[in-house]
N, C-alpha and C positions, 0 to 999 in steps of 0.2 A: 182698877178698871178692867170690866169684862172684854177680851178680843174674842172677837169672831173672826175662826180662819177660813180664805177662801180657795178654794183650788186654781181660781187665776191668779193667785198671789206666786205658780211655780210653772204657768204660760209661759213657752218660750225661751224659760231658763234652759241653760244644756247641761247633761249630764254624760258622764263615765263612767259604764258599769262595765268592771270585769270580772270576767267567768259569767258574760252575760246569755250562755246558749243552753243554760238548762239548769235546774234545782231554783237555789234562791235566787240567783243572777237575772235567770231567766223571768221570772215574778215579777224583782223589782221592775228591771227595764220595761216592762211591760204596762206596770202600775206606775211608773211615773212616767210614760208616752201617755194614759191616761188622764193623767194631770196637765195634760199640757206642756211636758217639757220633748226637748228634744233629746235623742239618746244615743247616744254614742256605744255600739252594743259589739264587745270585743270577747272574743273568742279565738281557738284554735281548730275548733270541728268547723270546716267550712261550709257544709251543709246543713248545719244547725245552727251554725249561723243568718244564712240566708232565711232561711224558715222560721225565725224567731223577727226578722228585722219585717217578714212578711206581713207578720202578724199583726204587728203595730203598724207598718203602713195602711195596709188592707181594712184598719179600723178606724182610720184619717188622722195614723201619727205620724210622724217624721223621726225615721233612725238612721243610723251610719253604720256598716259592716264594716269591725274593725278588725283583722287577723295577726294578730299579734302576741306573742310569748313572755308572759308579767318577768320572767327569770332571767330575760336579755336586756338593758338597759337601751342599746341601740333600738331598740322595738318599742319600748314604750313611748320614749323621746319621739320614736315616729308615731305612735299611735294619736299624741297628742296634737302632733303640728296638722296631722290628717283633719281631725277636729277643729282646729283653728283655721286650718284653710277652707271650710265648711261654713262653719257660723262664727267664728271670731268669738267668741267667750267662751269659757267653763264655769260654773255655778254649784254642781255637783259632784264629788267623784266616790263612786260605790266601789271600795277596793277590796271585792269579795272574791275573787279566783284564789283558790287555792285545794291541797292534793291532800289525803289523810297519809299518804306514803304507806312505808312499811314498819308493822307495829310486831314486834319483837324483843327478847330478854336482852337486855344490855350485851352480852356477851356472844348473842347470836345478831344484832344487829351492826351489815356494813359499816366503815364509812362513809362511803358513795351514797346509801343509801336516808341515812342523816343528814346529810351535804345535799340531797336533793331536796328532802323534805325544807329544811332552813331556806336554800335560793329560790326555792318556789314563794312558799309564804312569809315568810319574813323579808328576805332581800325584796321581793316579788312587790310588794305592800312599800318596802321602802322607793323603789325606783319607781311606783304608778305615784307618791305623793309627790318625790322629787320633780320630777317631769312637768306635774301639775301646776308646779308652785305659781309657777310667772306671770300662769294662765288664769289661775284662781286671785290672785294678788290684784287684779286689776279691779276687782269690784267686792271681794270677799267671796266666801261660800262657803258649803260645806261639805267635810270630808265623812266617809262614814266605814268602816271596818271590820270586815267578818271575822272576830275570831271564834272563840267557843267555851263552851261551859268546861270543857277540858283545859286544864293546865292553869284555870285560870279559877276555879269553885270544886272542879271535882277532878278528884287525882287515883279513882279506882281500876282504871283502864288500865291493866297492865300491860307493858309492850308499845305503849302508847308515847314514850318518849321523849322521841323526835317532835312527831307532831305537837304534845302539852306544851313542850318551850317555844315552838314557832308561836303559837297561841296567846300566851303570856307572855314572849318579844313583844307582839301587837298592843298587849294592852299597854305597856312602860312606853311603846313607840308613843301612841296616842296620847298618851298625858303630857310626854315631851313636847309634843307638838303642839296640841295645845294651847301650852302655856308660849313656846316658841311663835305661831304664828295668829295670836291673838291681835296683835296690831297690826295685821292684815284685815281684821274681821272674818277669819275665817276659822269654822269651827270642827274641833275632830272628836271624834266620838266612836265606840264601839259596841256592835253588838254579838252577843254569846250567846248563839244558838243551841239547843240541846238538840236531841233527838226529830230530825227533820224530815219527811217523807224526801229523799233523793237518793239518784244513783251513788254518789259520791261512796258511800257507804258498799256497794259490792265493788267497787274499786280498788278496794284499804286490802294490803295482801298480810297478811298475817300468819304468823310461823312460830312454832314451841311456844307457843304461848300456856301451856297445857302447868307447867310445873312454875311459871311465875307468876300465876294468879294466886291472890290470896280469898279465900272463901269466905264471905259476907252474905248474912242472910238478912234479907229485904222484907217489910213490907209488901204484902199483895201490889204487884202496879209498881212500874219502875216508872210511872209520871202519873204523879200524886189528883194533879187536876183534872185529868182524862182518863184514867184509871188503867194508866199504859198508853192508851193511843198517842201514834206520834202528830207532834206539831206539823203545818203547812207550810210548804213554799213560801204561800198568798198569806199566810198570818205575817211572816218576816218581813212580806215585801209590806205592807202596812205598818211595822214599823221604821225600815226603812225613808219611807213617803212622810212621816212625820218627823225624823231625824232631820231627812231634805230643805222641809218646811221652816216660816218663820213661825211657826208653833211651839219648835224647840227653839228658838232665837238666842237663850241666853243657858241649853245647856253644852259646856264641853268639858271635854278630858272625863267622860263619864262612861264606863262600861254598864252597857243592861243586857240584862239575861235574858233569853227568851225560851223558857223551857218547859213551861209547869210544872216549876218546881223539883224537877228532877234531880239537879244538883243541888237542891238541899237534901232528897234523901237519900243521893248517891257517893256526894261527897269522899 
């Protein structure tokens, strides 16, 4: 049987997007206030926050400024009851905030440094589903998670560490869960972004990285379908909007790549 999908099929639904004030965050919430859902848009930058929630108001959507820190559990817990005391359901939650840290040879890289990287994205990813659960539980929905084509298909980044296992935490999180909260009707799924036009990338501090890189020679074009140019924001946030959607309805516990290819020829 052909389904036809429609974008009132995600009217009204609410969503949580975090690290919603800029790169992919920023995208999706934007393209699923499009859709009709409402959007629960949490951040830490409180002025790009406002200015992201603007957006979508200003377009005739409805979003929530939410200020809150994915690595506090106290925070998320509130970020969620905020939501609840707004519109009373959760439907979607985009558990996309997170830090590239610092990438470094084993032996020059902190502890403190690793310990941030892990609380941020991995703990960070654990405590926005935890918080969700009660909230998503009452009708199903779905979960959806940023992790990356690092750690998880390509492992050439040296220095990259910390970050590759938060990455690959996500994807073993998502399967667990998954299969754990399938009899909720709720589904988790992840996407592996490669090379994306955002800041997030002059953020990453990176140090003697010089003497633990191993030398690989490439192919012209480090992304084979664009011939190097990097992917968009607005490609991700469209798959995201279909992750959301009952288009995906019966897939989970499934990582997809979103790269062109990159990570197959960077591997």
């Amino acid at each position: 049987m052909l389904v036809v999908w429609s974008m009132s099929e995600l009217k009204d639904k609410v969503a949580l997007v975090t690290g919603g004030t800029s790169g992919i965050g920023k995208a999706a919430a934007i393209r699923l206030a499009k859709g009709g859902v409402r959007v629960g848009v949490l951040g830490r930058d409180d002025d790009n926050l406002k200015q992201v929630v603007k957006e979508i108001t200003d377009n005739g959507g409805q979003a929530l400024p939410i200020d809150a820190d994915i690595s506090q559990p106290e925070e998320m817990e509130r970020a969620v009851q905020e939501i609840m005391a707004r519109w009373n359901r959760l439907d979607i939650v985009f558990a996309n905030a997170g830090i590239n840290g610092v990438w470094a040879p084993i032996n020059k890289l902190e502890p403190d440094e690793w310990r941030k990287t892990l609380d941020v994205n991995l703990s960070g990813t654990f405590y926005t589903i935890k918080y969700c659960f009660d909230a998503l539980r009452q009708q199903g929905g779905s979960v959806i998670i940023t992790s990356s084509v690092n750690g998880t298909r390509m492992f050439s980044n040296s220095g990259a560490t910390a970050y590759a296992c938060s990455k690959a935490g996500q994807v073993a999180m998502a399967k667990m869960l998954a299969l754990e909260l399938a009899q909720y009707r709720i589904r988790v799924n992840v996407i592996c972004p490669g090379m994306i036009e955002s800041a997030i990338h002059e953020k990453t501090v990176r140090r003697d990285l010089d003497d633990a890189s191993e030398p690989v020679e490439f192919p012209e074009g480090e992304i084979p379908l664009t011939d190097g140019q990097a992917g968009t924001a607005e490609q991700v946030a469209e798959l995201v909007l279909f992750l959301a959607s009952d288009c995906s309805s019966h897939i989970t516990g499934t990582p997809i790549w979103i790269d062109g290819g990159q990570s197959l020829l960077q591997g």
